[in-house]
C-alpha positions in Angstrom: 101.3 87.6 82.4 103.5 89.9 84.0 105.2 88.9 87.6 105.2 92.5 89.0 102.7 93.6 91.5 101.3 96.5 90.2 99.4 99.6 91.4 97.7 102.2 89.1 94.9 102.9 86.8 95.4 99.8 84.7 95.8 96.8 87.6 92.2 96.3 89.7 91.8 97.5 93.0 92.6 95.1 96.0 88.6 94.4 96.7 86.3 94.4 94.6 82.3 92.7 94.4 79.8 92.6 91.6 76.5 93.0 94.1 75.7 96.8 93.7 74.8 96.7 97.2 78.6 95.9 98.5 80.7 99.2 99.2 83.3 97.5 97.2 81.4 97.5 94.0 82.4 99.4 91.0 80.1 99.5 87.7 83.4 101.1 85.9 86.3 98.9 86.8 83.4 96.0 85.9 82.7 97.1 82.8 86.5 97.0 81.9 86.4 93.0 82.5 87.9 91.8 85.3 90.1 88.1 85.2 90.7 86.1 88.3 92.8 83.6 89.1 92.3 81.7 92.4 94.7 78.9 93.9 96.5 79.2 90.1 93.0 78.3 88.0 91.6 81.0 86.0 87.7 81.6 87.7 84.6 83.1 86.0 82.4 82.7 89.0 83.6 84.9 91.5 81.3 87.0 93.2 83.6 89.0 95.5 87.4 89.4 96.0 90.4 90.5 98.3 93.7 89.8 97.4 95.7 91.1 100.6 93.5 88.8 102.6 93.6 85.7 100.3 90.1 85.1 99.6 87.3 85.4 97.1 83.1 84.4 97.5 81.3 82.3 95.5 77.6 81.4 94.8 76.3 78.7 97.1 74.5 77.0 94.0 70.9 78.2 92.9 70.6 78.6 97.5 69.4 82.7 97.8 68.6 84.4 101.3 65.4 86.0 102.7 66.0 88.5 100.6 66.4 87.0 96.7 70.4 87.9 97.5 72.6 84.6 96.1 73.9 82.9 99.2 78.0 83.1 98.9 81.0 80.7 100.8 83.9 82.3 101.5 87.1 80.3 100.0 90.8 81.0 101.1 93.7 81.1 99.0 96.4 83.2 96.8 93.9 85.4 94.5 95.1 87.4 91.5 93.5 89.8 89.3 94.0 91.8 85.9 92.3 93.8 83.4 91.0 91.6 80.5 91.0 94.7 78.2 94.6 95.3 78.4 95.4 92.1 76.3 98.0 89.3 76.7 100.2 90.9 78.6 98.3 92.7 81.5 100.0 93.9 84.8 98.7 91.5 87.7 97.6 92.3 91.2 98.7 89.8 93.6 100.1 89.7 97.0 103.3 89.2 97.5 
């Protein structure tokens, strides 16, 4: 992957959630496929993510809320995100 940090149409934005009910969801920039890579391990079960504040949510297990909504923790660390459409080479969001 490429070392550059990257703004444009083809790196994802800084924030970004898959609940439609979070102002930082997207059903476009989804649909493209987005990877993650959190504390240098690729993830597939990231819920939510911020890359200038250094964290991403995850499911609390099968736990939900009053309201059928997954509960999420909060974990901190160095996030990174890319397009998985774009190939092997993608440009990489991260923070520098």
């Amino acid at each position: 992957m490429s070392d550059d940090n990257q703004t444009g149409p083809d790196v994802p934005p800084d924030h970004l959630a898959i609940n439609p009910r979070s102002k930082h969801f997207d059903a476009g920039k989804l649909q493209r496929g987005i990877g993650i890579r959190f504390k240098g391990t690729v993830r597939t079960n990231i819920e939510e993510y911020c890359i200038s504040e250094g964290w991403v949510r995850v499911q609390a297990g099968k736990t939900t809320d009053r309201h059928g909504q997954p509960l999420t923790i909060k974990l901190q660390g160095p996030v990174e995100a890319w397009y998985e459409d774009l190939g092997d080479d993608p440009p990489v969001a991260r923070k520098d």
